[in-house]
mmCIF file of the N, C-alpha and C atoms, coordinates in Angstrom:
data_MODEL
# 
_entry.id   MODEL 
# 
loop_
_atom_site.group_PDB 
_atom_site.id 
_atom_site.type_symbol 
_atom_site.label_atom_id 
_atom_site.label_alt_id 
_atom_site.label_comp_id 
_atom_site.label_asym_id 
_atom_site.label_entity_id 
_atom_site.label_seq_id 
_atom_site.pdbx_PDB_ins_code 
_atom_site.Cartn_x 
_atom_site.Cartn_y 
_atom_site.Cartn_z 
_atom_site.occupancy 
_atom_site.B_iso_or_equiv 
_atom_site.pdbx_formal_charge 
_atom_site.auth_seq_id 
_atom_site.auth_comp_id 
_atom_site.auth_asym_id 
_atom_site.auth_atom_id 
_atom_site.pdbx_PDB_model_num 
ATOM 1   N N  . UNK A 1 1  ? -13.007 -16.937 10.184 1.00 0.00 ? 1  UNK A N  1 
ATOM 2   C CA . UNK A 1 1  ? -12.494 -15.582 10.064 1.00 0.00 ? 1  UNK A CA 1 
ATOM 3   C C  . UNK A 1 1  ? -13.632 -14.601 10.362 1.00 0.00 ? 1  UNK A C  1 
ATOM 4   N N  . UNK A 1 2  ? -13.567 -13.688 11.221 1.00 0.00 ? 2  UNK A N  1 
ATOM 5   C CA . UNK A 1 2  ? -14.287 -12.465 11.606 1.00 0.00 ? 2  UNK A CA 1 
ATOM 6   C C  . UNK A 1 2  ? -14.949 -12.124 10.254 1.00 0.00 ? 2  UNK A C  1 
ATOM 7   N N  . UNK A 1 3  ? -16.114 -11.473 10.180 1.00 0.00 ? 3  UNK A N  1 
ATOM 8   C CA . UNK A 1 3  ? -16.829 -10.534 9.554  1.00 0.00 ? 3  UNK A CA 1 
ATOM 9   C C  . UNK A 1 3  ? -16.185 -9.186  9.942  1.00 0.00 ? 3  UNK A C  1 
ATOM 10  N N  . UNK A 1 4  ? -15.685 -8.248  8.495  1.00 0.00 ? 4  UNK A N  1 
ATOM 11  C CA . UNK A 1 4  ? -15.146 -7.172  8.887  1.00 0.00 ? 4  UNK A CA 1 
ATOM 12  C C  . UNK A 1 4  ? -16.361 -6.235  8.465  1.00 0.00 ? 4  UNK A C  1 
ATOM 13  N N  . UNK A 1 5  ? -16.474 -4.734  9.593  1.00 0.00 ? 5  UNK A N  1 
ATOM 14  C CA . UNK A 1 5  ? -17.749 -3.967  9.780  1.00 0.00 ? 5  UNK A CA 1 
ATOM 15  C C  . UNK A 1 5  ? -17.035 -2.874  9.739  1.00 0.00 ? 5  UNK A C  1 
ATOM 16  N N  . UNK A 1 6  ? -17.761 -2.032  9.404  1.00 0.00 ? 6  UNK A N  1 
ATOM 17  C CA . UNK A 1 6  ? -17.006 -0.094  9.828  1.00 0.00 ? 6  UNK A CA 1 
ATOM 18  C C  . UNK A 1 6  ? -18.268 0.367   10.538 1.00 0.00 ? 6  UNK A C  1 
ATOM 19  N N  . UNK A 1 7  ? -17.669 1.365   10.957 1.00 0.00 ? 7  UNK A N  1 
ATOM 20  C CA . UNK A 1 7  ? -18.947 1.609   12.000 1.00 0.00 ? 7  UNK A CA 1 
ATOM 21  C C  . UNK A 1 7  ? -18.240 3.802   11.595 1.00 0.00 ? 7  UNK A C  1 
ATOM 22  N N  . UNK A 1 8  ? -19.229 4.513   11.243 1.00 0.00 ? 8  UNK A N  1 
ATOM 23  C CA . UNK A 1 8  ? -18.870 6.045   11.054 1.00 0.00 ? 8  UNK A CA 1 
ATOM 24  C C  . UNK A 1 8  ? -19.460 6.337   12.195 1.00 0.00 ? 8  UNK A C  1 
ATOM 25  N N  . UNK A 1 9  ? -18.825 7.408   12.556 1.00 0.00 ? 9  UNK A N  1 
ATOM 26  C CA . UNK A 1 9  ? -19.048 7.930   14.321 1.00 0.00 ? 9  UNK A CA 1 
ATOM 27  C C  . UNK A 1 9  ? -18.760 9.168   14.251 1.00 0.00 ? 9  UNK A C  1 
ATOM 28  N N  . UNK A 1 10 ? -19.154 10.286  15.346 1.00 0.00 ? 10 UNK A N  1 
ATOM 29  C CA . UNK A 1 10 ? -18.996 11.443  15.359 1.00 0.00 ? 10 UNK A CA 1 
ATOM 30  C C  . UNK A 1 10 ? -18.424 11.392  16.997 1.00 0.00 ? 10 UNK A C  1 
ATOM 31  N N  . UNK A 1 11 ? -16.975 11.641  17.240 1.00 0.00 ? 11 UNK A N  1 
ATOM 32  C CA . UNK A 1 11 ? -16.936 12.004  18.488 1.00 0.00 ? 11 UNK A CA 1 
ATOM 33  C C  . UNK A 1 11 ? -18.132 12.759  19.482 1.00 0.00 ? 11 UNK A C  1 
ATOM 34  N N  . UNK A 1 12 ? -17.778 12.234  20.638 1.00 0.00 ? 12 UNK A N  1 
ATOM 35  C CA . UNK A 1 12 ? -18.780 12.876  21.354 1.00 0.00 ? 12 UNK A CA 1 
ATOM 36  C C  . UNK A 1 12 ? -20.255 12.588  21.302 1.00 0.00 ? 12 UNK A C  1 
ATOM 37  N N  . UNK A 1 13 ? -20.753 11.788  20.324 1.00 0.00 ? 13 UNK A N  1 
ATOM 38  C CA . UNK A 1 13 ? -22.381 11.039  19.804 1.00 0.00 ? 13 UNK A CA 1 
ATOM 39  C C  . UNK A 1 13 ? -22.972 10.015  20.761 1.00 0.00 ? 13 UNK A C  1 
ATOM 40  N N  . UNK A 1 14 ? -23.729 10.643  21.309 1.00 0.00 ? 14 UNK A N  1 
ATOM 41  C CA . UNK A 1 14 ? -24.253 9.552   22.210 1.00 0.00 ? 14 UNK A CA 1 
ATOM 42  C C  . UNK A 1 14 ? -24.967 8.207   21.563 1.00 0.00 ? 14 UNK A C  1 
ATOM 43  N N  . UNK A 1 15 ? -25.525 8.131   20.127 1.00 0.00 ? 15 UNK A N  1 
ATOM 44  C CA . UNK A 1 15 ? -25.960 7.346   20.156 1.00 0.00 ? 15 UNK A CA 1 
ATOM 45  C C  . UNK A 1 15 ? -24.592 6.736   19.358 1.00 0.00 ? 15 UNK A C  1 
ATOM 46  N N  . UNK A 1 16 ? -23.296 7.332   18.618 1.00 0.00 ? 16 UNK A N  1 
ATOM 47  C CA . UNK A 1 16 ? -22.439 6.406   18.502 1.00 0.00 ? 16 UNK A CA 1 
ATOM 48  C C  . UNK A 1 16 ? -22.019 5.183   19.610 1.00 0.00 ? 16 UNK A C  1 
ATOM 49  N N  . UNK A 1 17 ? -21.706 5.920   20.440 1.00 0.00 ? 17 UNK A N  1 
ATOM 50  C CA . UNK A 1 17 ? -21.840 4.966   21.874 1.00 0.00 ? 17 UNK A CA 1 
ATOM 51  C C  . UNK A 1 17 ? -22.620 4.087   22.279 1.00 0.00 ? 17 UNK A C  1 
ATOM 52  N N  . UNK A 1 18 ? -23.658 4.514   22.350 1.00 0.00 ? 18 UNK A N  1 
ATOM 53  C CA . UNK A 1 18 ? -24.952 2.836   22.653 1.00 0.00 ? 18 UNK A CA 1 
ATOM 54  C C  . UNK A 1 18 ? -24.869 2.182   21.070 1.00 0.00 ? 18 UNK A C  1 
ATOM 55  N N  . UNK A 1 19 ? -24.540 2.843   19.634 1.00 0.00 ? 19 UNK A N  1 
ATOM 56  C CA . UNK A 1 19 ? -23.862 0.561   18.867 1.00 0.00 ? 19 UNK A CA 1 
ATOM 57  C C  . UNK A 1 19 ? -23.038 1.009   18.964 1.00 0.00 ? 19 UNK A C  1 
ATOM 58  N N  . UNK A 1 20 ? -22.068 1.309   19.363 1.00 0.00 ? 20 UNK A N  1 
ATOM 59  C CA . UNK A 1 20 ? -20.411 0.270   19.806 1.00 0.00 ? 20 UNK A CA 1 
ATOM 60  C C  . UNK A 1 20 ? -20.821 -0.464  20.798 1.00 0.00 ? 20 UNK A C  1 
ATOM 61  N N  . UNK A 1 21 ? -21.386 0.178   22.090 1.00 0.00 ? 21 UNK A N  1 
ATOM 62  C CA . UNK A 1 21 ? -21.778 -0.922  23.137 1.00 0.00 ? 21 UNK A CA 1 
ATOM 63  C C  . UNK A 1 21 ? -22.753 -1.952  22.752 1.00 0.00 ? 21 UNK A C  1 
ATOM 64  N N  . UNK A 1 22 ? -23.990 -1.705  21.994 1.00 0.00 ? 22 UNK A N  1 
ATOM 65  C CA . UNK A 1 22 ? -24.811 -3.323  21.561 1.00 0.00 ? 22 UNK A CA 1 
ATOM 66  C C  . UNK A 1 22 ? -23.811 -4.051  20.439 1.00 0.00 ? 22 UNK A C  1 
ATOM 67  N N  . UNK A 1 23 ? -22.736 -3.153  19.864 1.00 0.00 ? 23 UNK A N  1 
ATOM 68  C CA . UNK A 1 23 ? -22.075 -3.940  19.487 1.00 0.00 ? 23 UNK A CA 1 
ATOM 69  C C  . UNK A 1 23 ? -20.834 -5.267  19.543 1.00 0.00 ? 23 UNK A C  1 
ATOM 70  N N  . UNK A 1 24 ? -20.443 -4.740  20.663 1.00 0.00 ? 24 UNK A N  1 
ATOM 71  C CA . UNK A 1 24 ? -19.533 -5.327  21.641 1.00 0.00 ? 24 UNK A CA 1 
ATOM 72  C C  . UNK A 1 24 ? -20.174 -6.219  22.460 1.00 0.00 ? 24 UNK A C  1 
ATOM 73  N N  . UNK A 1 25 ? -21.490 -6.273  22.845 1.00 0.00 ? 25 UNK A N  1 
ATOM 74  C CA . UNK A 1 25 ? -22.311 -6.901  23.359 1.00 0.00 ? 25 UNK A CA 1 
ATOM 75  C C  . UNK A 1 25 ? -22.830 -8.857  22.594 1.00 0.00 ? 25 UNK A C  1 
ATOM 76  N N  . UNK A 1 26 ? -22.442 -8.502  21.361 1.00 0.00 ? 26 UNK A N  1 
ATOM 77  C CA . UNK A 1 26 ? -22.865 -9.118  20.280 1.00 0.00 ? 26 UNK A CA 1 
ATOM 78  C C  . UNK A 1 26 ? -21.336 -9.932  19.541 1.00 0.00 ? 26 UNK A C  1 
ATOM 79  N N  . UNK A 1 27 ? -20.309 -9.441  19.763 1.00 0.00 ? 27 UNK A N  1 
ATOM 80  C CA . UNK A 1 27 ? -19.027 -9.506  18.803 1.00 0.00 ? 27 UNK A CA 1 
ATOM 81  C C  . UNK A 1 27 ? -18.661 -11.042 18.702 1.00 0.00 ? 27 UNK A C  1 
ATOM 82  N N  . UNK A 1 28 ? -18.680 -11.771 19.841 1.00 0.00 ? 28 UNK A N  1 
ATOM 83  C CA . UNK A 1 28 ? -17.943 -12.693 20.067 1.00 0.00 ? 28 UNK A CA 1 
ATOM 84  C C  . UNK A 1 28 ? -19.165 -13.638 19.891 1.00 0.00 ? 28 UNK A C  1 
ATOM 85  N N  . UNK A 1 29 ? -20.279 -14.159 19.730 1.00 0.00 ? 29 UNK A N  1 
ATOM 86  C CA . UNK A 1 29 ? -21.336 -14.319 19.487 1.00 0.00 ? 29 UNK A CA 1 
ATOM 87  C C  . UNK A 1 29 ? -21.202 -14.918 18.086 1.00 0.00 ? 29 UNK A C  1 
ATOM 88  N N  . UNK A 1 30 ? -21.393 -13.461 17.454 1.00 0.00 ? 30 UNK A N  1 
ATOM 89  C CA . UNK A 1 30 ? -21.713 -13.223 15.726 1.00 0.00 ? 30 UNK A CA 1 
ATOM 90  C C  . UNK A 1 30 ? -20.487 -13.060 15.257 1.00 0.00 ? 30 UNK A C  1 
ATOM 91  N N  . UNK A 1 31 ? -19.228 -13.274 16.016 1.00 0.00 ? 31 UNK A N  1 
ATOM 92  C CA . UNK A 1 31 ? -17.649 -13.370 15.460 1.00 0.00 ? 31 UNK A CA 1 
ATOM 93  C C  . UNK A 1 31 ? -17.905 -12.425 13.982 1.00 0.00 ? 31 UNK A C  1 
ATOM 94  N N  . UNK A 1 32 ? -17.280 -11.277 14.748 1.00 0.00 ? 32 UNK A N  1 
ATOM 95  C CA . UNK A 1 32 ? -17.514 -9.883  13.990 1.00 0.00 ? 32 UNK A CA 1 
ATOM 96  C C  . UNK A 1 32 ? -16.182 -8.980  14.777 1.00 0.00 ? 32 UNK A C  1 
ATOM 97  N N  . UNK A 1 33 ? -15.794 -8.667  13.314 1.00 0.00 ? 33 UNK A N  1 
ATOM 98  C CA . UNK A 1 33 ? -14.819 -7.143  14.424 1.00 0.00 ? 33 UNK A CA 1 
ATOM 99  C C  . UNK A 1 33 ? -15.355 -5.802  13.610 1.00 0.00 ? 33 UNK A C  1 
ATOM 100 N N  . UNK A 1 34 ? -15.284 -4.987  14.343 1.00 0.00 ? 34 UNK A N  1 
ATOM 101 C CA . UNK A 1 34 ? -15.454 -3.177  13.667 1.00 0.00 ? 34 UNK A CA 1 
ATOM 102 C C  . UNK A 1 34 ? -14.604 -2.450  13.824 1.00 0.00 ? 34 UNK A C  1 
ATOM 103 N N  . UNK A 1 35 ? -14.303 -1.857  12.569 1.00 0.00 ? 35 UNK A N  1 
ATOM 104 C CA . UNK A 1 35 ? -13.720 -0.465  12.428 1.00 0.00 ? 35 UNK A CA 1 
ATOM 105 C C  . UNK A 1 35 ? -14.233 0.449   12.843 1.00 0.00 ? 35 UNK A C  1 
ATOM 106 N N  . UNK A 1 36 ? -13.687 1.375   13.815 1.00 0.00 ? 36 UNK A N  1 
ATOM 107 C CA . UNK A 1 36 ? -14.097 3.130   13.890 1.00 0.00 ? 36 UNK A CA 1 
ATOM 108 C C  . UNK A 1 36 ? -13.743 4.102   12.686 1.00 0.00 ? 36 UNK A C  1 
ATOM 109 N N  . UNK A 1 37 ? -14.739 4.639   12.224 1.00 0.00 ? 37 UNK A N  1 
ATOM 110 C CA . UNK A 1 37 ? -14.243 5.750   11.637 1.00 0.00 ? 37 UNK A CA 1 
ATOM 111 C C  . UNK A 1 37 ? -14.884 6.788   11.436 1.00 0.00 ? 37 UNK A C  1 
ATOM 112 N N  . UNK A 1 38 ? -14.251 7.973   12.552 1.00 0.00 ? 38 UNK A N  1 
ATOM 113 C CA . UNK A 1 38 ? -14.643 9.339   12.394 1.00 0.00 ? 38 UNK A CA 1 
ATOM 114 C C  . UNK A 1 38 ? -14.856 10.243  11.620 1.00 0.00 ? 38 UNK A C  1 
ATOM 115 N N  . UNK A 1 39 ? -16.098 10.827  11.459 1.00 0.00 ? 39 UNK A N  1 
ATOM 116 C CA . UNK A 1 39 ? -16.717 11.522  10.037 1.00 0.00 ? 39 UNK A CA 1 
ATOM 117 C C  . UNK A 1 39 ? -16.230 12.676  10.064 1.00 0.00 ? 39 UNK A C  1 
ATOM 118 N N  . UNK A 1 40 ? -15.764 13.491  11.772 1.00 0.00 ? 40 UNK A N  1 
ATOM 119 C CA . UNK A 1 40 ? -15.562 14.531  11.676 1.00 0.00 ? 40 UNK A CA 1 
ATOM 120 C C  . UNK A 1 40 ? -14.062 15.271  10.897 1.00 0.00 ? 40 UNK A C  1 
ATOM 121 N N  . UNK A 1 41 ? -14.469 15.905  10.318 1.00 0.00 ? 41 UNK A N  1 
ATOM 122 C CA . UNK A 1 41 ? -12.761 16.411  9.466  1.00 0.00 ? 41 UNK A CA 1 
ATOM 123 C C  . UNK A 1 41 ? -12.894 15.938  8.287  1.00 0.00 ? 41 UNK A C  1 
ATOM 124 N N  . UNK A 1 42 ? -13.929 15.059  7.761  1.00 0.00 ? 42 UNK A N  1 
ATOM 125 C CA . UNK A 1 42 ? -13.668 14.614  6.222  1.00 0.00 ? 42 UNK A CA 1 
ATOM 126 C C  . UNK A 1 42 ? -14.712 15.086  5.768  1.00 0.00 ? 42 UNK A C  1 
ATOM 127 N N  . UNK A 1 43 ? -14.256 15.855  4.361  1.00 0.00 ? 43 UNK A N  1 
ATOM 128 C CA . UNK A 1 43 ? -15.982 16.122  3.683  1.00 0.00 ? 43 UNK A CA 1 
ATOM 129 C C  . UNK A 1 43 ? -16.604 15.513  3.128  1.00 0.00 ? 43 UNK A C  1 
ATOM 130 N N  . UNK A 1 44 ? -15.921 14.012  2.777  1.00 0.00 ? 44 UNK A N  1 
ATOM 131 C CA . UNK A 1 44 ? -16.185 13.278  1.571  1.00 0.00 ? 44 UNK A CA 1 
ATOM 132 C C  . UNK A 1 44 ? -17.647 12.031  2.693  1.00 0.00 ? 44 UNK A C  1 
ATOM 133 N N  . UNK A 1 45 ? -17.279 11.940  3.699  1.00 0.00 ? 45 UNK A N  1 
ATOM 134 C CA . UNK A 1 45 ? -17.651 11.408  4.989  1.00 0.00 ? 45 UNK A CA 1 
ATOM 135 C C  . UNK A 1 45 ? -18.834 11.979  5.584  1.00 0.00 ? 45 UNK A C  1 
ATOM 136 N N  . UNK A 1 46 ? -18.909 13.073  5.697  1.00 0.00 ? 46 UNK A N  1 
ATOM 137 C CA . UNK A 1 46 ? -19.843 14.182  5.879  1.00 0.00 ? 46 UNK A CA 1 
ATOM 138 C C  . UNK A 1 46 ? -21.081 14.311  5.334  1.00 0.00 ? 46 UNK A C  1 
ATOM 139 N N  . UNK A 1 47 ? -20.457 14.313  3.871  1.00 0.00 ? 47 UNK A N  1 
ATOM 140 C CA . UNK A 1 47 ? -21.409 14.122  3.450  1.00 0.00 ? 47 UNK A CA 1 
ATOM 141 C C  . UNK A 1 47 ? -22.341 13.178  2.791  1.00 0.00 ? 47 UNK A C  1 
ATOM 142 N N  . UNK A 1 48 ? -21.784 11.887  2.664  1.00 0.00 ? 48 UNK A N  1 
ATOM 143 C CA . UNK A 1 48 ? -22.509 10.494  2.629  1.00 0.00 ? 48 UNK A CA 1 
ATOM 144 C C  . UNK A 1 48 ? -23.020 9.946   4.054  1.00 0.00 ? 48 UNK A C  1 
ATOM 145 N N  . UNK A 1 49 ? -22.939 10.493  5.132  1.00 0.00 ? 49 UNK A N  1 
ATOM 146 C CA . UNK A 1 49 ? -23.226 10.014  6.424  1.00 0.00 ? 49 UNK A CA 1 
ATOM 147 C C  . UNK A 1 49 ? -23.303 10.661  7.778  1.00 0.00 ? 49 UNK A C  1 
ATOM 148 N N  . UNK A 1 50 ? -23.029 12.174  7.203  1.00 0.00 ? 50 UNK A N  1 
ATOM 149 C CA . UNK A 1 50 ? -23.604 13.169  8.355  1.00 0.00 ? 50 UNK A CA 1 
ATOM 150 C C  . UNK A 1 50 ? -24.604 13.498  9.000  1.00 0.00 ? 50 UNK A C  1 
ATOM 151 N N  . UNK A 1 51 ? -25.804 12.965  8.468  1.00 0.00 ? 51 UNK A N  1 
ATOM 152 C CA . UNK A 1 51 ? -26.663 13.274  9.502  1.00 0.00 ? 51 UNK A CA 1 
ATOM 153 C C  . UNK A 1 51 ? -27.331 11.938  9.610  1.00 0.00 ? 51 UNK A C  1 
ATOM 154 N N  . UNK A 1 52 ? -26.561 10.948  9.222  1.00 0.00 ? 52 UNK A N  1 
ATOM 155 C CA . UNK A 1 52 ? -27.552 9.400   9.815  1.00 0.00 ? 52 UNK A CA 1 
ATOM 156 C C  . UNK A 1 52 ? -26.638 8.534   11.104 1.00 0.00 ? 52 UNK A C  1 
ATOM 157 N N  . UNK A 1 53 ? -25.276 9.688   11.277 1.00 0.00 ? 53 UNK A N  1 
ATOM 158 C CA . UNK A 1 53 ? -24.343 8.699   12.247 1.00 0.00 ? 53 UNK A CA 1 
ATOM 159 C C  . UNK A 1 53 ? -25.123 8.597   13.556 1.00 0.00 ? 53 UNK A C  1 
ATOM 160 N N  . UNK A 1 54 ? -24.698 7.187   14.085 1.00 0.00 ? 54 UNK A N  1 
ATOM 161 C CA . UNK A 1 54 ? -23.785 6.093   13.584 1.00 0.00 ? 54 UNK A CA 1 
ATOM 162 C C  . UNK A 1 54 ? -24.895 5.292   12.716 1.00 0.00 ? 54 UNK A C  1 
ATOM 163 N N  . UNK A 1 55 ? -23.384 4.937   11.892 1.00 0.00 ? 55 UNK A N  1 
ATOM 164 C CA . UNK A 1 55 ? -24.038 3.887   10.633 1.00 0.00 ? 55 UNK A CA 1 
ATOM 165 C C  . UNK A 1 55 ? -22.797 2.788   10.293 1.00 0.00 ? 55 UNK A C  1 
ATOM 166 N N  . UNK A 1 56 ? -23.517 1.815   10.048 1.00 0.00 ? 56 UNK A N  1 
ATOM 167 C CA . UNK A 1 56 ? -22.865 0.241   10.187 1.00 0.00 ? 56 UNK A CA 1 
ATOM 168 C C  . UNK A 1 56 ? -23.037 0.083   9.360  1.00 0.00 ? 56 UNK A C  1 
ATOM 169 N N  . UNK A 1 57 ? -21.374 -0.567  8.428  1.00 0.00 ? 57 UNK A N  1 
ATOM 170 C CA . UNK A 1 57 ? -21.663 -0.823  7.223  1.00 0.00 ? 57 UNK A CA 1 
ATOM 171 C C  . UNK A 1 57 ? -20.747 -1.930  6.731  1.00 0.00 ? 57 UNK A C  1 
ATOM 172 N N  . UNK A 1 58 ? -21.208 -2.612  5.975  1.00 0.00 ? 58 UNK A N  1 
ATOM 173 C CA . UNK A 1 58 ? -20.465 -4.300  5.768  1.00 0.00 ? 58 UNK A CA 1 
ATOM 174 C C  . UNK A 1 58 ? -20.289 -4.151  4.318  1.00 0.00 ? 58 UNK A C  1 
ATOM 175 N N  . UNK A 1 59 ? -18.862 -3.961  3.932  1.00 0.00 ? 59 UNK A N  1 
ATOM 176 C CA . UNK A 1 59 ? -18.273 -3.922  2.298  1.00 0.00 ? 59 UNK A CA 1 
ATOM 177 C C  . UNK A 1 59 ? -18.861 -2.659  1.798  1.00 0.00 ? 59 UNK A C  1 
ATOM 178 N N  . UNK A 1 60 ? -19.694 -2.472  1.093  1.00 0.00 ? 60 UNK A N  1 
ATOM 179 C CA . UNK A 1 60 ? -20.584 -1.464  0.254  1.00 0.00 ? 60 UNK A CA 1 
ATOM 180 C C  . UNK A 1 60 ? -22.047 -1.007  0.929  1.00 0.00 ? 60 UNK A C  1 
ATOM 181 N N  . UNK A 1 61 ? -22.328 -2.197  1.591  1.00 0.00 ? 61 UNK A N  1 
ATOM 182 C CA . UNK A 1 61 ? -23.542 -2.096  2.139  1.00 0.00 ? 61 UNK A CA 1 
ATOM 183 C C  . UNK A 1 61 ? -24.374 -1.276  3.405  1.00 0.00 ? 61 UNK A C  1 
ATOM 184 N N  . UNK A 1 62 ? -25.610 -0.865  3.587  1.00 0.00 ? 62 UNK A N  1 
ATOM 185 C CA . UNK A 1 62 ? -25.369 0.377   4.700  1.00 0.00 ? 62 UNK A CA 1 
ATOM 186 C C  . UNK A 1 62 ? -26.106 -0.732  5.411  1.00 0.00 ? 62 UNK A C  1 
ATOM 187 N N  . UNK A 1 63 ? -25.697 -1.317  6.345  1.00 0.00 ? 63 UNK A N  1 
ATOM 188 C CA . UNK A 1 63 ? -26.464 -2.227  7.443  1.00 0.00 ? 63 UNK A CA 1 
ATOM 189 C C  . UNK A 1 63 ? -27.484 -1.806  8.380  1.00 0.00 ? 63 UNK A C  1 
ATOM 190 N N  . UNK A 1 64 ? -27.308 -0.543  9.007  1.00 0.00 ? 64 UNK A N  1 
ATOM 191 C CA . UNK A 1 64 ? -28.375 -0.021  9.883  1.00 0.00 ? 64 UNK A CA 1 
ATOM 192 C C  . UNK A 1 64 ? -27.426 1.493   10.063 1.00 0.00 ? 64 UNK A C  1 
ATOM 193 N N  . UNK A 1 65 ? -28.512 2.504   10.425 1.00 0.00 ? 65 UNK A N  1 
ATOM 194 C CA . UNK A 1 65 ? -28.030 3.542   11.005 1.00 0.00 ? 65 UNK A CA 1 
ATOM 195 C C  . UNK A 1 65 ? -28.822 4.461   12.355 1.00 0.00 ? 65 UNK A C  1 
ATOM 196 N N  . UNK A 1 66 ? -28.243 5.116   13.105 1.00 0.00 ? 66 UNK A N  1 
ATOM 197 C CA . UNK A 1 66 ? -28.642 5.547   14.251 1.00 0.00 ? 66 UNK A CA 1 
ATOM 198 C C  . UNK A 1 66 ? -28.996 4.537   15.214 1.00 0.00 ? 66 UNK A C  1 
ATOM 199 N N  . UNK A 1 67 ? -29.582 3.398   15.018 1.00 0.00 ? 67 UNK A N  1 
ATOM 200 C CA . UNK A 1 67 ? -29.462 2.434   16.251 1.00 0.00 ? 67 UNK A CA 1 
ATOM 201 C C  . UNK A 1 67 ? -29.137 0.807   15.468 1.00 0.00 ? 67 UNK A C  1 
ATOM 202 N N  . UNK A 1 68 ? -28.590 -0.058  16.421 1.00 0.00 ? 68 UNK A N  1 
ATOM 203 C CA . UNK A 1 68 ? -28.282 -1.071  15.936 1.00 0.00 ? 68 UNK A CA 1 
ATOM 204 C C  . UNK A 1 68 ? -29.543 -1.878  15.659 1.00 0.00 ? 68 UNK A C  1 
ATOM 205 N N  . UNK A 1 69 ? -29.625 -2.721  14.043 1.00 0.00 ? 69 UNK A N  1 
ATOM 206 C CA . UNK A 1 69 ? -30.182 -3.621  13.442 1.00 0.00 ? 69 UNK A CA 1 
ATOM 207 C C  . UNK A 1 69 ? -29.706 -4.774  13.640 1.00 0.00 ? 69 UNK A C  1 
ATOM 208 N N  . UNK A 1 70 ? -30.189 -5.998  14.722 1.00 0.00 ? 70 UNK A N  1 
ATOM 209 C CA . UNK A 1 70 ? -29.498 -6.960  15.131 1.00 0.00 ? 70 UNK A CA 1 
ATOM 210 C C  . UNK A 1 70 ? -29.953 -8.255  13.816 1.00 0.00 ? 70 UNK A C  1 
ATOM 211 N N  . UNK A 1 71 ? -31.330 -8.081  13.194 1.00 0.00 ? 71 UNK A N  1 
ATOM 212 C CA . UNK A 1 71 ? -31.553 -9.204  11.882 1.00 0.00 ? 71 UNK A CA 1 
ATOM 213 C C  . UNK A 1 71 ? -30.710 -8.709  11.182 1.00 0.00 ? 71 UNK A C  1 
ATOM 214 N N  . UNK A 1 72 ? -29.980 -7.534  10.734 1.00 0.00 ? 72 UNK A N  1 
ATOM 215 C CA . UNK A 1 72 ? -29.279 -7.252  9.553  1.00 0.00 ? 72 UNK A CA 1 
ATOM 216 C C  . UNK A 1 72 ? -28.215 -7.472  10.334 1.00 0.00 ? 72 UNK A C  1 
ATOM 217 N N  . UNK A 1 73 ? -27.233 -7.474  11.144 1.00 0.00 ? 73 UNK A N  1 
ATOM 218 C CA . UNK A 1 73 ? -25.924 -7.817  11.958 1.00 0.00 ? 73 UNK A CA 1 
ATOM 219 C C  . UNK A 1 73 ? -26.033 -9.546  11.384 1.00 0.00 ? 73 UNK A C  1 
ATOM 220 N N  . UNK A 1 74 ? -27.042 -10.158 12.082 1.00 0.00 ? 74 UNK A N  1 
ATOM 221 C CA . UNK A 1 74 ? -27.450 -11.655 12.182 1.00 0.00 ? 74 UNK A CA 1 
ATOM 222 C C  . UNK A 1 74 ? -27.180 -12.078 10.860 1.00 0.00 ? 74 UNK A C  1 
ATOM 223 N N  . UNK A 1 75 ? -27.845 -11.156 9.881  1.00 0.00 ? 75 UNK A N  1 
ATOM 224 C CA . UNK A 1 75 ? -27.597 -11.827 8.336  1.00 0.00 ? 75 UNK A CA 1 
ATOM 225 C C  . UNK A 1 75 ? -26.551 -11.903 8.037  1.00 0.00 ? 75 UNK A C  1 
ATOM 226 N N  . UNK A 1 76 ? -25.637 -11.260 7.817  1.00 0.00 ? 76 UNK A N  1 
ATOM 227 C CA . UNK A 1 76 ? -23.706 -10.697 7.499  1.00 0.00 ? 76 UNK A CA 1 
ATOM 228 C C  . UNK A 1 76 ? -23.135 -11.817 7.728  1.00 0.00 ? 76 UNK A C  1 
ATOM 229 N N  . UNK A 1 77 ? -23.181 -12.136 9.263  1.00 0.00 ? 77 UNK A N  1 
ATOM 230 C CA . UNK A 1 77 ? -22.539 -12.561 10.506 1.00 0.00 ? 77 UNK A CA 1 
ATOM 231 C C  . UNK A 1 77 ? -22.701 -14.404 9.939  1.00 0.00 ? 77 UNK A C  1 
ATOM 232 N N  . UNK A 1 78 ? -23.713 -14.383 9.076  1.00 0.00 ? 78 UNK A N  1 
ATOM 233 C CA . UNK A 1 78 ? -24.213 -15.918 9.630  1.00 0.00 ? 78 UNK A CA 1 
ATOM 234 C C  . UNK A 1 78 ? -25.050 -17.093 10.384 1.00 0.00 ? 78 UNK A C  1 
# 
């Protein structure tokens, strides 16, 4: 069974875009799927993760933010 991930994003974020892409790069590999979820419009979102998006996060845990952490992906994953 997949490792489930969320991934917080800000439309339009360039570096949201480069980890979804090292992430997708990696998925089938480290048999992992991610959630999108957009910070913009929520305050509750905003403000636990507004100025570190994107940030990868597994259950409770903050896995990496602003660029992808492939030892902390690796650990989760297995």
């Amino acid at each position: 069974m997949p490792v489930q991930l969320t991934i917080y994003i800000r439309e339009g974020c360039h570096l949201c875009e480069d980890m979804e892409q090292a992430l997708r790069e990696y998925a089938t590999e480290l048999d992992f799927e991610t959630r999108r979820v957009p910070i913009d419009n929520n305050a509750e979102l905003e403000t636990a993760y507004g100025d570190k998006v994107p940030v990868l996060v597994y259950g409770d845990q903050e896995l990496c933010h602003y660029f992808l952490d492939l030892q902390a992906l690796r650990r989760v994953c297995g």
